[in-house]
C-alpha positions as a printed NumPy array, in Angstrom:
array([[ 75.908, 140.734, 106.802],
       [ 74.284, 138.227, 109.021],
       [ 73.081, 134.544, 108.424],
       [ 69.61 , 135.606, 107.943],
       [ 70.468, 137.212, 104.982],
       [ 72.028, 134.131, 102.861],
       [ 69.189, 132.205, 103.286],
       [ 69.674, 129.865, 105.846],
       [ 66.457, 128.356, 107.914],
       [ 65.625, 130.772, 111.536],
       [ 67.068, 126.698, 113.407],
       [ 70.292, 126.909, 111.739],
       [ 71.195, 130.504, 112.472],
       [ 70.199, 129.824, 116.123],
       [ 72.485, 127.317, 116.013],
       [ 75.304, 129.457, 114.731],
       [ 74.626, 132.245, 117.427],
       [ 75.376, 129.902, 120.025],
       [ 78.162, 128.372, 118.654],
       [ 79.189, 131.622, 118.595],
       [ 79.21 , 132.833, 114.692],
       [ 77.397, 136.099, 114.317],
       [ 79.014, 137.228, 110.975],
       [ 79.597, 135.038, 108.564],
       [ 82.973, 134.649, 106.892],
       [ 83.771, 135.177, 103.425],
       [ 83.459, 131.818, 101.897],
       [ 80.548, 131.411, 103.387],
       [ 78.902, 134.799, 102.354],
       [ 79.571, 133.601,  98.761],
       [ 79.255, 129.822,  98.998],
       [ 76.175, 129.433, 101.08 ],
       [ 73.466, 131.367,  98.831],
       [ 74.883, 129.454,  95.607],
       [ 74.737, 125.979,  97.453],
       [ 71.03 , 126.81 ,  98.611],
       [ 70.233, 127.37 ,  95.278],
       [ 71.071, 123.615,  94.366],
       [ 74.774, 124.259,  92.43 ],
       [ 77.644, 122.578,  92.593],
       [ 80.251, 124.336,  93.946],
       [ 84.383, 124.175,  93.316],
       [ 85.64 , 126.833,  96.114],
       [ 89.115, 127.345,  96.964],
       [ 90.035, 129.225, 100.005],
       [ 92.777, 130.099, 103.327],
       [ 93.075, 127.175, 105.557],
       [ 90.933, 128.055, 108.887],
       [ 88.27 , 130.502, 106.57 ],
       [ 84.951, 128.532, 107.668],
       [ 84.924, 126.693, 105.007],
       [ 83.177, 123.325, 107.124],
       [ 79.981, 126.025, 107.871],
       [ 80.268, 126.664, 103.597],
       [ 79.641, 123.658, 102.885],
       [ 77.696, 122.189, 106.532],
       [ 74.811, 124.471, 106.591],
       [ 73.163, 124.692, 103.062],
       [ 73.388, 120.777, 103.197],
       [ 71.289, 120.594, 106.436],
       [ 69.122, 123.125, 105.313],
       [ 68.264, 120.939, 102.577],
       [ 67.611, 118.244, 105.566],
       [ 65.135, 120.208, 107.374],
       [ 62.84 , 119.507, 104.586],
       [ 63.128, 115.748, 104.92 ],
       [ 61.638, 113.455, 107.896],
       [ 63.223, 110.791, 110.032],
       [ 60.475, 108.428, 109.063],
       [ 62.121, 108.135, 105.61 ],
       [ 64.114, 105.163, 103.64 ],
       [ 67.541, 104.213, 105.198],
       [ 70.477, 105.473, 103.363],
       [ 73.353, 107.803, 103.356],
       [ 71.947, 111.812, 102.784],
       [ 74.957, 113.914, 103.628],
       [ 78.719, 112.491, 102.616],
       [ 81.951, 114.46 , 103.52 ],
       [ 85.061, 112.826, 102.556],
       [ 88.31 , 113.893, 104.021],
       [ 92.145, 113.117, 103.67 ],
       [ 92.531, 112.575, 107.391],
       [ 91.021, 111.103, 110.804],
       [ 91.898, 114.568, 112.378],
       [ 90.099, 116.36 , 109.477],
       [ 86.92 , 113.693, 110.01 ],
       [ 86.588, 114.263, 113.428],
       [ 86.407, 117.839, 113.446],
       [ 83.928, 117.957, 110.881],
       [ 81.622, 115.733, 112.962],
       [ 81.732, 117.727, 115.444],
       [ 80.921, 120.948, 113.788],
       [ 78.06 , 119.29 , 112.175],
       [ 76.715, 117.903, 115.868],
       [ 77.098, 121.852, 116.832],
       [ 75.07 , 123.108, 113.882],
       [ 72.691, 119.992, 113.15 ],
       [ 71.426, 120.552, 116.968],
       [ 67.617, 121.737, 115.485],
       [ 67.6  , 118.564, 113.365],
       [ 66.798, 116.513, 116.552],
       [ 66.728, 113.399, 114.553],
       [ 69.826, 113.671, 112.643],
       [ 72.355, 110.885, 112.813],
       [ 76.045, 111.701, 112.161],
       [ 78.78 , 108.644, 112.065],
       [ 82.335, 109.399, 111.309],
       [ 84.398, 106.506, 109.575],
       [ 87.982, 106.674, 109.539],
       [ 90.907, 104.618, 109.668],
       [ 92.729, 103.327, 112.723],
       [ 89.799, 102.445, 114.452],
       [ 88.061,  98.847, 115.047],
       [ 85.669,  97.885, 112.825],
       [ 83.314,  96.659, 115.225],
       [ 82.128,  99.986, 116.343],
       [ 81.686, 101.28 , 113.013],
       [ 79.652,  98.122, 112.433],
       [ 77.545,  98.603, 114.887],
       [ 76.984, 102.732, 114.036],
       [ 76.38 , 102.293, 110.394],
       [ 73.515,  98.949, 111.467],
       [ 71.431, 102.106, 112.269],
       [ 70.343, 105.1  , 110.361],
       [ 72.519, 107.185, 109.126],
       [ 72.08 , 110.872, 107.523],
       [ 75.478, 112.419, 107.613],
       [ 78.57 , 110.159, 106.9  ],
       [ 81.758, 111.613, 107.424],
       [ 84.728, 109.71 , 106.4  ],
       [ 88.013, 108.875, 104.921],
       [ 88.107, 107.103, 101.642],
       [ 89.938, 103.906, 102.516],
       [ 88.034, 103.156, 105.198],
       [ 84.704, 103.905, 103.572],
       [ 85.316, 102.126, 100.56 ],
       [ 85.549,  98.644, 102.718],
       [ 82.148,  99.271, 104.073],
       [ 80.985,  99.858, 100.541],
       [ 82.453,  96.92 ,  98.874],
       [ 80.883,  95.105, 101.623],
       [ 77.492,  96.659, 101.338],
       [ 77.681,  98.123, 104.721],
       [ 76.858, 101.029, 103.642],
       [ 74.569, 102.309, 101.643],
       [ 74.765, 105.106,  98.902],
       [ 71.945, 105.54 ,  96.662],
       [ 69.696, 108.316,  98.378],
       [ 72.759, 110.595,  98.851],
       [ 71.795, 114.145,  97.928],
       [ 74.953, 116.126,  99.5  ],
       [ 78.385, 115.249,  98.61 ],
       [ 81.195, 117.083,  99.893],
       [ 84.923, 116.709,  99.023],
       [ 86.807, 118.26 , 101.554],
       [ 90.888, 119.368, 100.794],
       [ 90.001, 117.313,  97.581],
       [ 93.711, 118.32 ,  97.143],
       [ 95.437, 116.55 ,  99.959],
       [ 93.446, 113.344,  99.241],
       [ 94.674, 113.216,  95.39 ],
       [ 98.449, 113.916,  97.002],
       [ 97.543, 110.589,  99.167],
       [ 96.527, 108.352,  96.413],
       [ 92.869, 108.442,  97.171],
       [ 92.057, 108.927,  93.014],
       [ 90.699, 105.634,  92.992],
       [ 89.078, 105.308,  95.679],
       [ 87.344, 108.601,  95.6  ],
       [ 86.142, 107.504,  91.972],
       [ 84.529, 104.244,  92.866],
       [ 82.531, 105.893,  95.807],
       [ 81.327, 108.378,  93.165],
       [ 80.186, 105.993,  91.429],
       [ 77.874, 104.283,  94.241],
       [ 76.064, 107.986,  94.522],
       [ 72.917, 109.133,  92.459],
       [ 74.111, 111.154,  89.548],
       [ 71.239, 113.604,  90.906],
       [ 73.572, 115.038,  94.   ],
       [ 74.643, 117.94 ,  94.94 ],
       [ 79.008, 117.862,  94.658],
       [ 80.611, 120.472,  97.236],
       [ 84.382, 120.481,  96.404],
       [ 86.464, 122.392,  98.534],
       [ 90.333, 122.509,  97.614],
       [ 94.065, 124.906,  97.846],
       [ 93.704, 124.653,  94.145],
       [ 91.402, 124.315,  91.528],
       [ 93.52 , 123.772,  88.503],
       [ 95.571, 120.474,  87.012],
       [ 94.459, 117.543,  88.437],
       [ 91.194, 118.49 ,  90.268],
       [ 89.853, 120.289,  87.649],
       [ 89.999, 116.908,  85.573],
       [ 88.314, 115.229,  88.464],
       [ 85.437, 117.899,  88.778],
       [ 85.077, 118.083,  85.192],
       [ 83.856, 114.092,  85.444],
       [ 81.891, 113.985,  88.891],
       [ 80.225, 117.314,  88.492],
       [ 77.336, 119.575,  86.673],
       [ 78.097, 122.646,  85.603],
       [ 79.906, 123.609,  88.605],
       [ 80.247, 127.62 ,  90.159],
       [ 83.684, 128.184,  90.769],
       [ 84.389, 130.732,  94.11 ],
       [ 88.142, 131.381,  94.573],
       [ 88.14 , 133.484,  97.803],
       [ 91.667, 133.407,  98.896],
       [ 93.7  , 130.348,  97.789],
       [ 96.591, 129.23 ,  99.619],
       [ 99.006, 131.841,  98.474],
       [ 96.772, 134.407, 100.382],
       [ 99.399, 135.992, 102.724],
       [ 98.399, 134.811, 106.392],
       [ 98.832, 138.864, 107.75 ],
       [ 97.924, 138.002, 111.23 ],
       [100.789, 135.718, 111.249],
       [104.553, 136.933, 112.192],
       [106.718, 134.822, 109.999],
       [110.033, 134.463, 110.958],
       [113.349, 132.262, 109.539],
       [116.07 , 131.332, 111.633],
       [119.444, 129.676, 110.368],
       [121.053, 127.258, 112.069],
       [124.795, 125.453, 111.654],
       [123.654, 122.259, 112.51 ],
       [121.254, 120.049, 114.506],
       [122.858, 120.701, 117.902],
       [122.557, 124.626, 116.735],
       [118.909, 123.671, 115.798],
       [117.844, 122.324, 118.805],
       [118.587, 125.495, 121.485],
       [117.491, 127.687, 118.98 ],
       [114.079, 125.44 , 119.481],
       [114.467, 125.622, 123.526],
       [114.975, 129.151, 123.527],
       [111.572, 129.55 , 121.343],
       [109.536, 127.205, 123.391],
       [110.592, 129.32 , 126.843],
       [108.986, 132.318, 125.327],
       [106.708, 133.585, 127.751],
       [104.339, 134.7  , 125.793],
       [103.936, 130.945, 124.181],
       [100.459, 129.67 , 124.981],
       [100.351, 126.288, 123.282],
       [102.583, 125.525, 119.914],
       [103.059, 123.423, 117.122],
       [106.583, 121.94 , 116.369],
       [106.967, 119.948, 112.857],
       [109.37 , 117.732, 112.105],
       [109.149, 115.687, 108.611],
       [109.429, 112.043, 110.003],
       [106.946, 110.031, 112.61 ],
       [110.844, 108.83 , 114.606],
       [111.496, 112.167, 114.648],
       [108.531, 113.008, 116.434],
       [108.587, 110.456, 118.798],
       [112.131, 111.7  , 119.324],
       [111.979, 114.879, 119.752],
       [108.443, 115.002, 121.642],
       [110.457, 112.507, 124.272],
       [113.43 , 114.934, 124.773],
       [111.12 , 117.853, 125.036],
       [109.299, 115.769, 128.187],
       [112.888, 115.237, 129.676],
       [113.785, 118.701, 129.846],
       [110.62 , 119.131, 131.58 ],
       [108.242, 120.724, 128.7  ],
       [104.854, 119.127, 128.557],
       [104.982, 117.72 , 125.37 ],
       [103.401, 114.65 , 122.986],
       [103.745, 113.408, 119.945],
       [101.137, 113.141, 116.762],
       [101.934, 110.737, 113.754],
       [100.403, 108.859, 111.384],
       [101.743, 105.697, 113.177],
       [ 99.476, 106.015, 116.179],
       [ 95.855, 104.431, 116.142],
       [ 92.997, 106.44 , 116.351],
       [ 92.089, 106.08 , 120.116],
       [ 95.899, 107.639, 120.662],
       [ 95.515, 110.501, 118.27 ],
       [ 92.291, 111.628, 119.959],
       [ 93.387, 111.15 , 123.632],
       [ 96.412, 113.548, 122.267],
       [ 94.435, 116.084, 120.598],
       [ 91.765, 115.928, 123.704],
       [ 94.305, 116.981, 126.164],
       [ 95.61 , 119.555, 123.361],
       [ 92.261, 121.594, 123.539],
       [ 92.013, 120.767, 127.584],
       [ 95.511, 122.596, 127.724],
       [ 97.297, 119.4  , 129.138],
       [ 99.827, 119.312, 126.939],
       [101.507, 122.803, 125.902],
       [103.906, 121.477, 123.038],
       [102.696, 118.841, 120.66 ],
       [105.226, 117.775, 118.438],
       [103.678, 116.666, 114.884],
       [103.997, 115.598, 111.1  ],
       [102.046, 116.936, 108.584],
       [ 98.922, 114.855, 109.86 ],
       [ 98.367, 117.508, 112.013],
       [ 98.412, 120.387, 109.003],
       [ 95.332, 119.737, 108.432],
       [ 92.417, 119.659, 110.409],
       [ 93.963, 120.782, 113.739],
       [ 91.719, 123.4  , 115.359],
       [ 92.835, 124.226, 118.803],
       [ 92.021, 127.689, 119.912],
       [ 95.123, 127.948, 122.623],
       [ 97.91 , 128.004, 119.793],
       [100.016, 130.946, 119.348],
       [103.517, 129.434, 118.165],
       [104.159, 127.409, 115.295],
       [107.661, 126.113, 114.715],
       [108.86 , 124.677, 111.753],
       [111.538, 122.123, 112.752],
       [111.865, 120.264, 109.798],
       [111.101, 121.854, 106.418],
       [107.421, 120.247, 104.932],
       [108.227, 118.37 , 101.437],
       [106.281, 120.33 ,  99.847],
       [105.806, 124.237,  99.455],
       [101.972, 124.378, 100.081],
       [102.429, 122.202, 103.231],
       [103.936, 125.303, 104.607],
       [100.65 , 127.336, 104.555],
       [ 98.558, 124.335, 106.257],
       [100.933, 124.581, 108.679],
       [101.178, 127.968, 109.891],
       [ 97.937, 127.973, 109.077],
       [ 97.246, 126.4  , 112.322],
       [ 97.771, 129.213, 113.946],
       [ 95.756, 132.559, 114.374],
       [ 93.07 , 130.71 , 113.605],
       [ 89.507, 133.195, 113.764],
       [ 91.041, 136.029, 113.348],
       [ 93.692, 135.763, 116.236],
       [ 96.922, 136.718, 115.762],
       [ 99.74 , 134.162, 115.563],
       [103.542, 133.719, 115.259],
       [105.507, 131.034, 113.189],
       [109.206, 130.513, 112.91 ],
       [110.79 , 128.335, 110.408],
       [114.32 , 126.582, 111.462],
       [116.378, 125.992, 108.291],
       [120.021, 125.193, 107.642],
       [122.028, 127.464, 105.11 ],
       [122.162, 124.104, 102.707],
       [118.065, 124.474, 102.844],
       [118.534, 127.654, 101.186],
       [116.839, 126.729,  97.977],
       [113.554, 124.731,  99.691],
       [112.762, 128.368, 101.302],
       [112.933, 130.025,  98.055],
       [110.53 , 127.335,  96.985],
       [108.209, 128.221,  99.192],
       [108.731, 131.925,  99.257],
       [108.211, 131.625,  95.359],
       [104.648, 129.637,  96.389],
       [103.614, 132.223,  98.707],
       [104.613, 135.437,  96.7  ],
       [105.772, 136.558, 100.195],
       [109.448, 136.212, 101.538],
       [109.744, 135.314, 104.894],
       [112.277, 137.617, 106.702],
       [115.379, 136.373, 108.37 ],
       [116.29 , 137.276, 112.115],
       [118.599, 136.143, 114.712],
       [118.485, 135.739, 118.264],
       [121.364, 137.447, 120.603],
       [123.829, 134.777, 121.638],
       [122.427, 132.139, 119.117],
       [123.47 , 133.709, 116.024],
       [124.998, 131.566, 113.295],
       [128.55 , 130.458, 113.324],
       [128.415, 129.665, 109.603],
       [128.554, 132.211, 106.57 ],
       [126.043, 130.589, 103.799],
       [128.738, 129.352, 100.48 ],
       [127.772, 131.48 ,  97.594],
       [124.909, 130.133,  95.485],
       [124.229, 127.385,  98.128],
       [120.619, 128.515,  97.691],
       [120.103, 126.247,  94.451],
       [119.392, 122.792,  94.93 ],
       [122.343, 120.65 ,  95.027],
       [121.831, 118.168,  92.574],
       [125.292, 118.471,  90.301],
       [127.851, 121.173,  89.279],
       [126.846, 124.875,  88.495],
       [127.849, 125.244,  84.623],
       [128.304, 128.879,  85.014],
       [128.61 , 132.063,  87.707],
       [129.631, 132.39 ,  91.173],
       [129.817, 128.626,  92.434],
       [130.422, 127.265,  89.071],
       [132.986, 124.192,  89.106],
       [136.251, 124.783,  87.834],
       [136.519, 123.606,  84.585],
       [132.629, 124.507,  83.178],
       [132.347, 126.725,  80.842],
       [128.94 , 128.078,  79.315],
       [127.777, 126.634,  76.179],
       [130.175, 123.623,  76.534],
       [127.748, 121.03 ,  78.624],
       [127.023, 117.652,  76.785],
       [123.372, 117.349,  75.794],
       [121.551, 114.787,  77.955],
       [120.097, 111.968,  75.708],
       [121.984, 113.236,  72.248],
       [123.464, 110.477,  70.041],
       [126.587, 108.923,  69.955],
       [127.93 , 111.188,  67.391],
       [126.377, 114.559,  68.919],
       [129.169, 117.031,  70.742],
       [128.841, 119.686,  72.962],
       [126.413, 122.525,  72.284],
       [127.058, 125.155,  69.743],
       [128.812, 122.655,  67.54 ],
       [127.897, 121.127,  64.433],
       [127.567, 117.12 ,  64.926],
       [130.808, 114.846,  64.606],
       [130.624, 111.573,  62.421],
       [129.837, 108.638,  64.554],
       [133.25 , 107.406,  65.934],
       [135.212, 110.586,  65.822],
       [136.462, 111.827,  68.968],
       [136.164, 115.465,  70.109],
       [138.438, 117.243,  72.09 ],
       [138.432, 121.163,  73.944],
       [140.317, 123.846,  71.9  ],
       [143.17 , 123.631,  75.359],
       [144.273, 120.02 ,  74.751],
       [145.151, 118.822,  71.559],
       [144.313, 115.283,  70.526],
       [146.451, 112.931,  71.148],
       [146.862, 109.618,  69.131],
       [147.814, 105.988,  70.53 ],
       [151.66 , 106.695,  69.909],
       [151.217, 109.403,  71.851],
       [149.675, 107.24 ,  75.059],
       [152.056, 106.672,  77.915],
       [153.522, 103.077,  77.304],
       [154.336, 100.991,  80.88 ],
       [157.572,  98.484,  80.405],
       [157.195,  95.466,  78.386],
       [154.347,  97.238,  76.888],
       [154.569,  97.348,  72.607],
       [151.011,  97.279,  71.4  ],
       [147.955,  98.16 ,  72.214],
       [146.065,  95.901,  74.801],
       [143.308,  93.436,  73.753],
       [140.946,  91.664,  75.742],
       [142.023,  87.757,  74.949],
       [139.382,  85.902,  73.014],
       [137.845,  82.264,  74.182],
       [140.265,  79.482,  71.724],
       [138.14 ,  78.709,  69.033],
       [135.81 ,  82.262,  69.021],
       [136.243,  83.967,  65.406],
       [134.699,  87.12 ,  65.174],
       [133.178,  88.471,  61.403],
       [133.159,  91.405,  60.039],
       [130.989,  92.947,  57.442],
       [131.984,  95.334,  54.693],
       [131.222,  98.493,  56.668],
       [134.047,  97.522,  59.25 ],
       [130.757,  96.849,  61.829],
       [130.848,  93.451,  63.605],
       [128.594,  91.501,  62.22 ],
       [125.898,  89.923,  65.087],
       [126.842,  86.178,  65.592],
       [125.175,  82.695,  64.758],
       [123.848,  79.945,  66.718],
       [125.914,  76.929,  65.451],
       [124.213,  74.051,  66.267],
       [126.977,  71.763,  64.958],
       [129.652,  73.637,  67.56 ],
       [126.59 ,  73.202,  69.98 ],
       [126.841,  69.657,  69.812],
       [130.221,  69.142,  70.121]])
C-alpha cells in the first residue's frame, strides 16, 4: 500500500517521499481514508506508530482547497500534554505542509515568553499547535482566534486528562465551530475519554490499532534486582558502558533526582544532561537539540520525556526509578526502537518493588523476564510474599502476621456493636473476646498498691452529670443562671 492509494493529494505524498515515508503505517492506512472522508475519528494506538502523519495529512489535505487570501483565524488546532510533544508536531507538520507554501504553523506552549508568541499569533495563523494552559491565556485574552477552525486534533487526549487539563480542554472546545472536524488520538478509549468524546464529538469512528498493551517485540525487556541504591547505581554504570549503547534514556521519578543523577553521570565522565519539567523551554530544547546532534549520549529524564521524545540514535532505555503509573512504562520504552528499529530496555527494581512490576506486567499482559549480571548479582533473597504492596498485615498464607487468622478480621466501617466476620452481631456494649482467652471481669484486672476501685476521671466541683432512664447520659444544658454567676 502506498499513499496514493488512501487518498491523499500528488503535494502531500511528495512530501512524504522525501521525508522519507514510502509505506504508510497502520494507523495511518486506516485513519487517513476515514478522516478524508470528513469523520471524526477516536484512534488508539502503540506509542511511535505514525500517528502525527494520521492525523497531519488528511487535515492539510483539506487545506489545499483553501487560499491564503482568506479571513484570519485558527484552521488546524493540535493540542498536546507537553512542550516536547508540541514541538515535534510542528515540525512534522513544517516537513509535510512544505507544498502549502503559504501555510503558517505557530506552536504555543508553556515555559516560554509571551512576547514571542505575541508577536507570532499578530499574524496569520493556519495551524496552531499547543498546550492547553498556555493557549487558554491567549484565548481569554482574545489573542487568538477560534471560530473558522475546521481541524481539531487531541493528541494523547489521555495524558492531558491525567494532568488536569479537563477544564481547560473544555472551554477551548467551546471557542471552536460545532462544524469541525475532532481527531482524538489516545492509549485508551474507554472511562473518562469516552465521556469527553461522547460531548465534543459527532458520531465518531472508533480505530483501535494496537493500544498500549500491544507487546513492543522489537524491544528486549529486561529486570534487574538490586539490594539497595548503592547496588542500583553500578548495576546502572555497568549498563551505560555497554558498547553497543548508542544514545539512552535513564528515568528516574523525581526532577532532584535527575539533576542528581545526570550530575554524577558527568563526573564519572559520561556525557550526560538532565530533562525535567522544572527547566524553561529554551533549556529543554537546547537539551533535546544536542540529543538528536549526538552531543549528549545519556540524558537523564522524568516522565516529560515519555512522551514526545523522537530521537533516532536511542538504543537503551533504563528504568531507574519505577514510573507511578503502569502505562507510563510503555511510553517509556516506547522511546526506543522507534520505526521499526530494534531496541533494548532494562528496568532496575528493588525486591520491596516486587508488587509495582506485577502491576505493570498485569497492564502489559507480558512479564518482563528477570536476569542478572556476573559479579553484580543480588546479595538479598526477596521475603516471601514481599511482592504485594505493603500497606498492613497479610490476614492469611505465607507472610501472614502471627496472630491473623482467616475469617477473624474486623469489618472496616461496621457499627459499634458489629464483631468479627462470620459472627452474628453483639448487643451494643458487650465485649467480644477470641475462643483462646477467656473474658476477664474488673476483679479479675491486675490491681497496683493503694489501688481499691476502679479509676475515675475527677469531675470539675460543681459539674452533675444526668442520666436518663435508658442508663444513656443525657446531653447537657446551657444554664444561663450558672452562666452568670
Amino acid at each position: 500500500m502506498s499513499f496514493e492509494s488512501l487518498g491523499l493529494a500528488p503535494a502531500l505524498v511528495s512530501a512524504c517521499a522525501e521525508a522519507g515515508f514510502t509505506e504508510p503505517t497502520t494507523v495511518q492506512a486506516q485513519a487517513i481514508p476515514l478522516a478524508l472522508a470528513g469523520h471524526d475519528l477516536m484512534v488508539s494506538s502503540q506509542t511511535g506508530s505514525g500517528k502525527t502523519a494520521a492525523f497531519m495529512l488528511p487535515a492539510l489535505h483539506r487545506q489545499l482547497a483553501g487560499s491564503p487570501l482568506r479571513a484570519a483565524g485558527v484552521r488546524i488546532l493540535v493540542l498536546t500534554p507537553t512542550r516536547e510533544l508540541a514541538q515535534q508536531v510542528s515540525d512534522a507538520t513544517r516537513v509535510f505542509g512544505k507544498a502549502l507554501g503559504w501555510l503558517k504553523t505557530t506552536t504555543v506552549v508553556g515555559g516560554m515568553p509571551y512576547g514571542a508568541q505575541l508577536k507570532a499569533l499578530s499574524r496569520r495563523v493556519d495551524v496552531l499547535v499547543a498546550t492547553p494552559g498556555r493557549l487558554l491565556d491567549h484565548v481569554q485574552s482574545g489573542r487568538v482566534n477560534l471560530a473558522e477552525v475546521e481541524t481539531l486534533v487531541l493528541d494523547e487526549a489521555d495524558r492531558m486528562l491525567d494532568m488536569g487539563f479537563i477544564d481547560d480542554i473544555e472551554a477551548i472546545v467551546a471557542k471552536t465551530p460545532a462544524t469541525r472536524q475532532t481527531l482524538l488520538f489516545s492509549a485508551t478509549l474507554d472511562g473518562t475519554i469516552a465521556k469527553l468524546a461522547s460531548r465534543m464529538m459527532r458520531d465518531p469512528q472508533r480505530i483501535e490499532v494496537a493500544g498500549q498493551k500491544e507487546k513492543h517485540a522489537n524491544i528486549t525487556q529486561t529486570l534487574l534486582y538490586a539490594d539497595d541504591m548503592g547496588h542500583k547505581t553500578r548495576l546502572l554504570d555497568h549498563l551505560l558502558r555497554d558498547t553497543t549503547l548508542g544514545q539512552a534514556i535513564v528515568f528516574t521519578s523525581t526532577k532532584r533526582a535527575a539533576d542528581e543523577l545526570a550530575n554524577d553521570l558527568a563526573d564519572q565522565g559520561f556525557s550526560a544532561a538532565a530533562l525535567h519539567g522544572d527547566m524553561n523551554q529554551r533549556q529543554r530544547t537546547r537539551t533535546l537539540g544536542m540529543m538528536q546532534r549526538g552531543q549528549v549520549q545519556v540524558l537523564v529524564a522524568t516522565d516529560v520525556a515519555a512522551r514526545g521524545i523522537d530521537v533516532q540514535g536511542i538504543t537503551h532505555v533504563i528504568n531507574f526509578d519505577l514510573p507511578m503509573q503502569a502505562e507510563d512504562y510503555t511510553h517509556r520504552i516506547g522511546r526506543t526502537g522507534r520505526a521499526g528499529r530494534d531496541g533494548v530496555a532494562f528496568t532496575l527494581a528493588t525486591h520491596a518493588e516486587r508488587h509495582k512490576i506485577r502491576t505493570i506486567e498485569r497492564y502489559t499482559e507480558q512479564s518482563v523476564p528477570v536476569s542478572t549480571i556476573a559479579g553484580l548479582e543480588p546479595q538479598r533473597a526477596p521475603r516471601p510474599g514481599s511482592d504485594r504492596p505493603s500497606s498492613g498485615p497479610r490476614r492469611s498464607g505465607p507472610g501472614a502476621k502471627p496472630g491473623w487468622k482467616p475469617g477473624f478480621s474486623r469489618d472496616r466501617g461496621a457499627s459499634a456493636g458489629a464483631g468479627f466476620r462470620n459472627e452474628p452481631p453483639r448487643p451494643q456494649g458487650e465485649r467480644s473476646f477470641s475462643a483462646d482467652r477467656p473474658a476477664r471481669t474488673w476483679a479479675d484486672r491486675p490491681v497496683t498498691a493503694g489501688q481499691t476501685e476502679r479509676p475515675r476521671t475527677p469531675r470539675p466541683e460543681g459539674e452533675r452529670r444526668e442520666f436518663r432512664a435508658d442508663g444513656a447520659a443525657a446531653p447537657r444544658r446551657f444554664d444561663s443562671r450558672r452562666k452568670a454567676a
